[in-house]
C-alpha positions in Angstrom: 48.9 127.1 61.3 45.2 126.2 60.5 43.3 123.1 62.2 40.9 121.0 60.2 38.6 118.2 60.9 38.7 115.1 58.6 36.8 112.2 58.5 38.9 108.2 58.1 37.3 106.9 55.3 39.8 104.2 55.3 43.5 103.8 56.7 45.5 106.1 53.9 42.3 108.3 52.9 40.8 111.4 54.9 38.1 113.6 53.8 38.8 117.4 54.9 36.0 119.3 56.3 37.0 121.9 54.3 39.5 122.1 51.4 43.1 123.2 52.3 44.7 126.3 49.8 47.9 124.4 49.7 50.0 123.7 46.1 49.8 119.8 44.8 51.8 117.7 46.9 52.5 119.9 49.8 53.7 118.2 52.7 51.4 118.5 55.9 51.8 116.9 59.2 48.8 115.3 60.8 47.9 114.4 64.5 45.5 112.0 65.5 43.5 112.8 68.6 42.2 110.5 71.2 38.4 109.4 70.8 36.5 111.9 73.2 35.5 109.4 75.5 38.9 107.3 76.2 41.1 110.2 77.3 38.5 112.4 79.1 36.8 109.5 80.9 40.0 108.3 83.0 40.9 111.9 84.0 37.2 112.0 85.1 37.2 108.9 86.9 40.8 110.0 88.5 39.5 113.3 89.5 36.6 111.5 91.0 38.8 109.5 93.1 40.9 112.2 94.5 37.8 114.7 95.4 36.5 111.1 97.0 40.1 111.0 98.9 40.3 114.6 99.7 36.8 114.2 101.4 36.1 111.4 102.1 34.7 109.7 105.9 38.0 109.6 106.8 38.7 113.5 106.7 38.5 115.0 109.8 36.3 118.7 110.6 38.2 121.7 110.4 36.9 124.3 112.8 37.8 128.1 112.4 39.9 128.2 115.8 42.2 125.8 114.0 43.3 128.4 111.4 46.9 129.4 112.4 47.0 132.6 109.5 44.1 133.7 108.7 43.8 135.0 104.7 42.5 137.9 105.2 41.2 138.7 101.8 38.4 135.8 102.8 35.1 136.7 102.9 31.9 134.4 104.7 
């Protein structure tokens, strides 16, 4: 499988980056990616939100004597 950028010049005509060594009239199969912005922004606002939740005001201090097992392979 090879991937290759194209540009939309209009809604039935792409413009490969780079030609394709395929026969006339092969059959390929194309997927259409989000815009960069739309798909990554919500999964950065959402991860926002959770590290916001995980430690937030609300989160209380965790001292060292309230460690029941220790992980030994930790290191200060």
């Amino acid at each position: 499988m090879k991937t290759i950028e194209a540009q939309v010049i209009n809604n039935t005509l792409l413009k490969l980056s780079q030609p394709i060594p395929l026969p006339k009239l092969s059959k390929v199969i194309i997927t259409v990616l989000p815009v960069e912005g739309d798909e990554r922004d919500v999964w950065l606002q959402a991860s926002a939100e959770r590290l916001n939740y995980a430690y937030g005001d609300d989160e209380p201090e965790y001292t060292p004597n309230m460690i029941k097992e220790p992980n030994p392979e930790f290191k200060l």
